[in-house]
C-alpha positions in Angstrom: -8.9 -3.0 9.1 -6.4 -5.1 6.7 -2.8 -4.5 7.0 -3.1 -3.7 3.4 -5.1 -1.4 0.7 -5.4 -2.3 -2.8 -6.4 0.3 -5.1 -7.4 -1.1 -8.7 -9.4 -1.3 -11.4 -10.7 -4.7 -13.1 -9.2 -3.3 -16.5 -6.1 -3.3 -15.4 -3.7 -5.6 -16.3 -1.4 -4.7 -13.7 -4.0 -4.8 -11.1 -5.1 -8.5 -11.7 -2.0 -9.8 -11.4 -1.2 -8.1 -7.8 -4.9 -8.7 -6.8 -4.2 -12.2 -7.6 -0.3 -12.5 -6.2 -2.3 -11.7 -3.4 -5.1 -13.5 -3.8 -2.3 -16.7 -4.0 -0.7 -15.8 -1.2 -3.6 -15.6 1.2 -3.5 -12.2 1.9 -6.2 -10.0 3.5 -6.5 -6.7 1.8 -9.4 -3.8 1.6 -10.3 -3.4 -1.7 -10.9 0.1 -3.5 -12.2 -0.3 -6.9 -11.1 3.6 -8.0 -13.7 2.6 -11.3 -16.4 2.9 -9.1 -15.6 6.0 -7.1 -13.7 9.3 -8.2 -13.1 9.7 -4.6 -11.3 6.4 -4.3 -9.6 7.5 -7.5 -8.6 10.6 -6.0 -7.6 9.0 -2.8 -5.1 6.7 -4.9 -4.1 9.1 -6.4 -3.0 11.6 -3.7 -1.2 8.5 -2.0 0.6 7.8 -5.1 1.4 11.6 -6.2 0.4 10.3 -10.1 -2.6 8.4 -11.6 -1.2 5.2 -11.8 -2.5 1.6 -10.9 -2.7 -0.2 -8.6 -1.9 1.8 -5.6 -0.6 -0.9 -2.8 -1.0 1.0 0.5 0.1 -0.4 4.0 -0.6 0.0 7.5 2.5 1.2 8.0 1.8 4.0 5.7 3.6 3.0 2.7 2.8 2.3 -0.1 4.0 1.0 -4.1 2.5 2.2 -7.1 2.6 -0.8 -9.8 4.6 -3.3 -8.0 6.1 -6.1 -9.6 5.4 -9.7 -8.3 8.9 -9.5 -6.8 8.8 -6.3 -5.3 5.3 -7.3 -3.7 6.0 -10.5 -2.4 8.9 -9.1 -0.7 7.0 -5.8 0.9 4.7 -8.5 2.2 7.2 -10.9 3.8 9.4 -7.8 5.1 6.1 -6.9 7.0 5.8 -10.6 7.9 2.1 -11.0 6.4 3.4 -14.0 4.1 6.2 -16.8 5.8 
């Protein structure tokens, strides 16, 4: 299992560019496309407490709702999956 879940949809603008910050930075992630499934929608959404995208959960068992690049990049290297 990846040290991080990514909960998105393609419409999202706010998804793509997390999905592809990570994408960039090379690293691993499950995906859970919450379009596809109202159970992964649900399960977002119960992380998250609201209905907003993306849902970046990690191992640890926290998690960011709508990071920005910033705020991403260092969750990651404070976890030491980026150097």
């Amino acid at each position: 299992m990846a040290e991080v879940t990514y909960y998105g949809a393609d419409w999202c603008s706010d998804c793509r560019r997390s999905k592809s910050l990570l994408n960039t930075l090379g690293v691993e992630y499950d995906v859970k496309d919450v379009e596809q499934s109202a159970e992964l929608a649900a399960e977002a959404e119960a992380i998250a407490g609201r209905k907003n995208i993306p849902v970046i959960k990690f191992a640890d068992g926290e998690f960011m709702v709508e990071p920005s690049d910033a705020d991403l990049h260092a969750a990651l290297t404070k976890r030491g999956l980026i150097k």
